[in-house]
Z-matrix of the N, CA and C atoms (Angstrom, degrees):
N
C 1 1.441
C 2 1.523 1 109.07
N 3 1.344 2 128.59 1 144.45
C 4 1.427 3 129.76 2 -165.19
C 5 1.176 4 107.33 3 -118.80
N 6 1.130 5 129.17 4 -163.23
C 7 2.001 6 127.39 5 -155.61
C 8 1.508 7 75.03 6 -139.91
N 9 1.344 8 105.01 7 130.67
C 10 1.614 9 131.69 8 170.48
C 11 1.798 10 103.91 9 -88.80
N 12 1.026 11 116.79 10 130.13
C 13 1.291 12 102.35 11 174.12
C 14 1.586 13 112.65 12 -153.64
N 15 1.613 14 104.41 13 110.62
C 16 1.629 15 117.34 14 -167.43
C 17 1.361 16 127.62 15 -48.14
N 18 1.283 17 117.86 16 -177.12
C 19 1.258 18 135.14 17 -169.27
C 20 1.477 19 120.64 18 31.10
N 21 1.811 20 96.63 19 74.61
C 22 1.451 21 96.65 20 177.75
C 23 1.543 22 113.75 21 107.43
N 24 0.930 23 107.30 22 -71.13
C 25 1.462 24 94.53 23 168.54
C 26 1.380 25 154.11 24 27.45
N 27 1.038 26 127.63 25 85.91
C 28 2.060 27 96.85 26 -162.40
C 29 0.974 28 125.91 27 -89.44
N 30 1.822 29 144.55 28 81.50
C 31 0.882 30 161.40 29 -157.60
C 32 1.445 31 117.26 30 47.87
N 33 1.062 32 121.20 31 167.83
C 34 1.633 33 147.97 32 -176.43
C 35 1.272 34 87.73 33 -37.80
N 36 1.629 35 108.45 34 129.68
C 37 1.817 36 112.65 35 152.19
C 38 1.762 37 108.79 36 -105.92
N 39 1.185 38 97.45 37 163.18
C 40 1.762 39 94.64 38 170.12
C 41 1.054 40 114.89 39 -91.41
N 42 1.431 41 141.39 40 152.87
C 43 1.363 42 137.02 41 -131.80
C 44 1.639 43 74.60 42 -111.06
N 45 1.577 44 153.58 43 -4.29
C 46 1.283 45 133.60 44 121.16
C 47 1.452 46 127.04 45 -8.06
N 48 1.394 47 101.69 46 -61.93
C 49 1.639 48 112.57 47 -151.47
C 50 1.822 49 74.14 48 -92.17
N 51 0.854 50 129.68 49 -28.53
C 52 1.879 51 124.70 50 -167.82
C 53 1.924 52 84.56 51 -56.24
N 54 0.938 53 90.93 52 -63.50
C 55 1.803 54 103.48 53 -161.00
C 56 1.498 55 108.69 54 -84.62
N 57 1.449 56 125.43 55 13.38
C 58 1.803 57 107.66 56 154.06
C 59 1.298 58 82.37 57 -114.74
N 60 1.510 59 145.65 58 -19.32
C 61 1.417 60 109.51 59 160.26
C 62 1.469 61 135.08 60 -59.32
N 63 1.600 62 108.35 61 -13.79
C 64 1.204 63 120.43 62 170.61
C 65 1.604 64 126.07 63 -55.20
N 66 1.464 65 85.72 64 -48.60
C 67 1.638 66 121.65 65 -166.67
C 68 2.081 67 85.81 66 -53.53
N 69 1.850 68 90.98 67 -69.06
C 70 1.486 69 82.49 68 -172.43
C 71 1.247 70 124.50 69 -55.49
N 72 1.626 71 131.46 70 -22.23
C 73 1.674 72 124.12 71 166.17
C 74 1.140 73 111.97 72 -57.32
N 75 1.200 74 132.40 73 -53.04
C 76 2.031 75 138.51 74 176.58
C 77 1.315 76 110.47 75 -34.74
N 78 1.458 77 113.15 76 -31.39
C 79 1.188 78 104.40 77 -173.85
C 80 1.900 79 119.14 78 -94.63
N 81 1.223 80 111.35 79 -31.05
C 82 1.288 81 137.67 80 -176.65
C 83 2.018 82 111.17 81 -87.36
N 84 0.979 83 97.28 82 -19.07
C 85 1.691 84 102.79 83 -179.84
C 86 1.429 85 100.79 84 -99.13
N 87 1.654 86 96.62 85 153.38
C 88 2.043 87 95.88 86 157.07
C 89 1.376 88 87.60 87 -56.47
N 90 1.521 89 100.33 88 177.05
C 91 1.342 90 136.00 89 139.53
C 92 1.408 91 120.72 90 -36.81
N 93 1.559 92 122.26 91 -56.87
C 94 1.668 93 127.70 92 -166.65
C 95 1.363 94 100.06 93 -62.06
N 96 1.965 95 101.10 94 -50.00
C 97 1.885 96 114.66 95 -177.32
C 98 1.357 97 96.49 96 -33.39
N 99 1.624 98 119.82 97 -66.63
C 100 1.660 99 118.65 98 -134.97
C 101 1.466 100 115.88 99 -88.14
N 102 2.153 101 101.61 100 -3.25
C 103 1.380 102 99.99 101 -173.01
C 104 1.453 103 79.51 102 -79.78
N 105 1.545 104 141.41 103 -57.32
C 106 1.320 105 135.10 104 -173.23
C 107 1.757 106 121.55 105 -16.92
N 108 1.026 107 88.57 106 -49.00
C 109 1.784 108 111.06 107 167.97
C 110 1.073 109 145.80 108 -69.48
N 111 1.166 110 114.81 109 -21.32
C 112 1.653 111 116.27 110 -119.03
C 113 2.130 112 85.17 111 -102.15
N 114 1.573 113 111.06 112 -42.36
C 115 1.348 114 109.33 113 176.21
C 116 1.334 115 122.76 114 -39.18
N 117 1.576 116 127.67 115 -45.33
C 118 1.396 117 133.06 116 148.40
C 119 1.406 118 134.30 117 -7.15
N 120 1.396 119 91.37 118 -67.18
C 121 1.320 120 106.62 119 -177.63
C 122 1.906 121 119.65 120 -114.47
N 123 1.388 122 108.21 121 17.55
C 124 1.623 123 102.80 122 164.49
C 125 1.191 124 114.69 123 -117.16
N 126 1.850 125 122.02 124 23.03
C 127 1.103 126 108.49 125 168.24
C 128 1.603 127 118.68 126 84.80
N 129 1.338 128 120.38 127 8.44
C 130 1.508 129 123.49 128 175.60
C 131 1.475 130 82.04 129 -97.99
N 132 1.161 131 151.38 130 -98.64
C 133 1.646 132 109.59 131 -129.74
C 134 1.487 133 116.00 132 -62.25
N 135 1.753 134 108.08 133 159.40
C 136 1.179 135 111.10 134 -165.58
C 137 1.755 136 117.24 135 -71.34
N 138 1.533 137 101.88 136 -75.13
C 139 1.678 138 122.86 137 179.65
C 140 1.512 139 112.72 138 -113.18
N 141 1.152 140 129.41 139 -37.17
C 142 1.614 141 112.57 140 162.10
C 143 1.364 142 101.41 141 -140.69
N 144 1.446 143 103.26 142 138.00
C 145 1.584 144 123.41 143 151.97
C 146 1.923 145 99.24 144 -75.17
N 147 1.380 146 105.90 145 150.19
C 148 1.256 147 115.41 146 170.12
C 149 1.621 148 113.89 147 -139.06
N 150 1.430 149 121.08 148 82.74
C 151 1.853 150 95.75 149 -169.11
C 152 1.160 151 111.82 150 -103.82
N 153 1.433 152 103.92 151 150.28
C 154 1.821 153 101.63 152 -165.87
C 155 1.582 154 99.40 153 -89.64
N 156 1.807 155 107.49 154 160.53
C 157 1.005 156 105.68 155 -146.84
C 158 1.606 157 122.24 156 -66.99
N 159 1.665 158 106.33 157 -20.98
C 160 2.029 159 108.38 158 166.38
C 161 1.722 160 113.90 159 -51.32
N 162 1.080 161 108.02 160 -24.63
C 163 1.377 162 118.92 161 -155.52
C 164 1.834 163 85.84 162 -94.66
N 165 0.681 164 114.74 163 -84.86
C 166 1.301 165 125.20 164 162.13
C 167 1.664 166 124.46 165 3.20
N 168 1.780 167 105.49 166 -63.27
C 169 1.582 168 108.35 167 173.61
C 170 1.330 169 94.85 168 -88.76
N 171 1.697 170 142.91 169 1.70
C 172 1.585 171 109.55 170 167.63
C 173 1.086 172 98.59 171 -83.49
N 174 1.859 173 135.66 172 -39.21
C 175 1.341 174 127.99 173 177.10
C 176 2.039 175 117.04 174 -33.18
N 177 1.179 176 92.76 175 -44.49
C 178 1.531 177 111.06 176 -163.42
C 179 1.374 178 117.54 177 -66.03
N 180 1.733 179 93.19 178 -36.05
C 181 1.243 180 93.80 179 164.35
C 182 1.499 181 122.96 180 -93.86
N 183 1.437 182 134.21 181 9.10
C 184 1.152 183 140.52 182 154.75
C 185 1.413 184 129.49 183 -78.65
N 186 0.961 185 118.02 184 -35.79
C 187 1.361 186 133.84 185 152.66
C 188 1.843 187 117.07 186 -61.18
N 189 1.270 188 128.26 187 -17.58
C 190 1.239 189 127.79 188 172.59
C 191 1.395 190 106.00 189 -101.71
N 192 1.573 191 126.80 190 -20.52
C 193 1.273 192 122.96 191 -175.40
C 194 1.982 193 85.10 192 -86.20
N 195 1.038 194 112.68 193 -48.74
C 196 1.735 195 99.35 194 169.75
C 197 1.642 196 132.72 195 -47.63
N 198 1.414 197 89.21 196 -36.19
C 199 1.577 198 101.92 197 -172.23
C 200 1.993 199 101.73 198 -66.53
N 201 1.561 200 92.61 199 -28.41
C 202 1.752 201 88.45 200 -166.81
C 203 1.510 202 100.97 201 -93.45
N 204 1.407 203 118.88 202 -6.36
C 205 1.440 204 94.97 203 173.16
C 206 1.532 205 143.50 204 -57.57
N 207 1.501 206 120.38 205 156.97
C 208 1.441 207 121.17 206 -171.78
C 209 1.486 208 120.91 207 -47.52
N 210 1.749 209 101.00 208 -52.87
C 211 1.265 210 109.13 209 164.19
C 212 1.387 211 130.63 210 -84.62
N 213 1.076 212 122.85 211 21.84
C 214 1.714 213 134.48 212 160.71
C 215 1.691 214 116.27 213 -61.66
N 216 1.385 215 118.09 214 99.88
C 217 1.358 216 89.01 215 158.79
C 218 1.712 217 137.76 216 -88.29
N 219 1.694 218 94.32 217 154.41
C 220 1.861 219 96.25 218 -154.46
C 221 1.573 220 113.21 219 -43.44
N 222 1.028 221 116.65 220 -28.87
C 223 1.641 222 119.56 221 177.31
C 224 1.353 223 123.43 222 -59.92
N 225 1.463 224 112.00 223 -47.60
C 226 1.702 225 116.06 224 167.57
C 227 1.452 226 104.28 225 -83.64
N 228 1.837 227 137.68 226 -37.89
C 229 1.201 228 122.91 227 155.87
C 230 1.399 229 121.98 228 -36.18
N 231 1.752 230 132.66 229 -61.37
C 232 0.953 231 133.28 230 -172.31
C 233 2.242 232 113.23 231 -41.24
N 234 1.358 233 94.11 232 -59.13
C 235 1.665 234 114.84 233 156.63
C 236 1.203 235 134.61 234 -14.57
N 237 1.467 236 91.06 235 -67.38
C 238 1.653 237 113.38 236 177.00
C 239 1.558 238 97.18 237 -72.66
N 240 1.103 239 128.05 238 -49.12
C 241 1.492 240 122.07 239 -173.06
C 242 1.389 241 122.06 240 -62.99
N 243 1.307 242 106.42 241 -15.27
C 244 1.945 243 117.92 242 -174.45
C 245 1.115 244 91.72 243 -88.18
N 246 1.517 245 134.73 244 -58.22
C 247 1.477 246 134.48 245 160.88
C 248 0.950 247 128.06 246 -38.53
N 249 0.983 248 117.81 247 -38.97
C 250 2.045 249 130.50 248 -177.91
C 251 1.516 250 93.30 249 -65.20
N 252 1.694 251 110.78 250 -56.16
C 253 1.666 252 109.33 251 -177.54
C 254 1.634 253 111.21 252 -51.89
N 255 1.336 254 96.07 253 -61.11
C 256 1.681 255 92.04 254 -179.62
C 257 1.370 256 143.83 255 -51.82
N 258 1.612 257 89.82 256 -15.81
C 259 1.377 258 107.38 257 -178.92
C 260 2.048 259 108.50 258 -85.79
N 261 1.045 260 109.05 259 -25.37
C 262 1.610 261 131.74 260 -177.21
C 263 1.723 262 96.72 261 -83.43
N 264 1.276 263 109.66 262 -43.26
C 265 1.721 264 94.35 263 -168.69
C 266 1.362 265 85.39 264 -74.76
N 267 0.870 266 144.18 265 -50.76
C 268 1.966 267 137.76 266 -161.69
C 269 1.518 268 101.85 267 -67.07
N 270 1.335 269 131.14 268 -0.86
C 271 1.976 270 140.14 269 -168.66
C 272 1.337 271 75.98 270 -101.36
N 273 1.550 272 132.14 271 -73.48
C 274 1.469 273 133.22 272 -146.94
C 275 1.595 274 108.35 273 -61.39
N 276 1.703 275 106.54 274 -33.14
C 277 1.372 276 103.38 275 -155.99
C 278 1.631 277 96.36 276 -79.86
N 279 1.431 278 107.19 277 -7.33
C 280 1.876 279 103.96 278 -157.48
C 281 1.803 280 108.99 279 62.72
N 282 1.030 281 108.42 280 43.11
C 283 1.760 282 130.80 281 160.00
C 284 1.318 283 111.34 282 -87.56
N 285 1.565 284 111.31 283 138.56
C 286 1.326 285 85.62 284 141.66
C 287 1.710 286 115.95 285 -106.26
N 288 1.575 287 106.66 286 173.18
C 289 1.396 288 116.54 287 -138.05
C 290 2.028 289 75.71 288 -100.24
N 291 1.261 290 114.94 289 132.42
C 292 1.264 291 126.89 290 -169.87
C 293 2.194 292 105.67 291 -121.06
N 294 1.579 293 98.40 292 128.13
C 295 1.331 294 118.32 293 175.54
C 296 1.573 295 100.32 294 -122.13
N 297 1.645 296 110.51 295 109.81
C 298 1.136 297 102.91 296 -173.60
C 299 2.123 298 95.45 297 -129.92
């Protein structure tokens, strides 16, 4: 079963691909960035993440400052950037940005 995750999104990921995209933010973020993050993607929340929408466009934009890094490769960049979007359209709408 895969993690649904709103606004935009392109279908269900497996909480696999949730957590080596993780792997690749840890490496590409400070430290402060990835503690901001890091619950997302190591598998501590249980059945839904819910982030409200401030929380939401700094995620979005952490995940796009990841997605563009040097050492990013384009495949987990591409990822992070669909997320980064999804996470920004749910900031604009005043959503919060839902991982279910």
């Amino acid at each position: 079963m895969g993690i649904s995750i709103s606004h935009g999104a392109k279908g269900p990921r497996s909480a696999l691909t949730i957590s080596n995209l993780g792997q690749q933010l840890a490496h590409v973020l400070t430290a402060a960035e990835w503690r901001e993050i890091a619950d997302l993607f190591d598998g501590s929340f249980a059945d839904i993440a819910s982030v409200p929408p401030r929380e939401a466009g700094r995620i979005g934009d952490l995940l796009h400052k990841g997605a563009r890094h040097r050492l990013m490769a384009a495949d987990w960049g591409d990822l992070a950037a669909e997320l980064g979007d999804a996470a920004n359209r749910a900031a604009r709408a005043g959503q919060n940005w839902e991982w279910t």
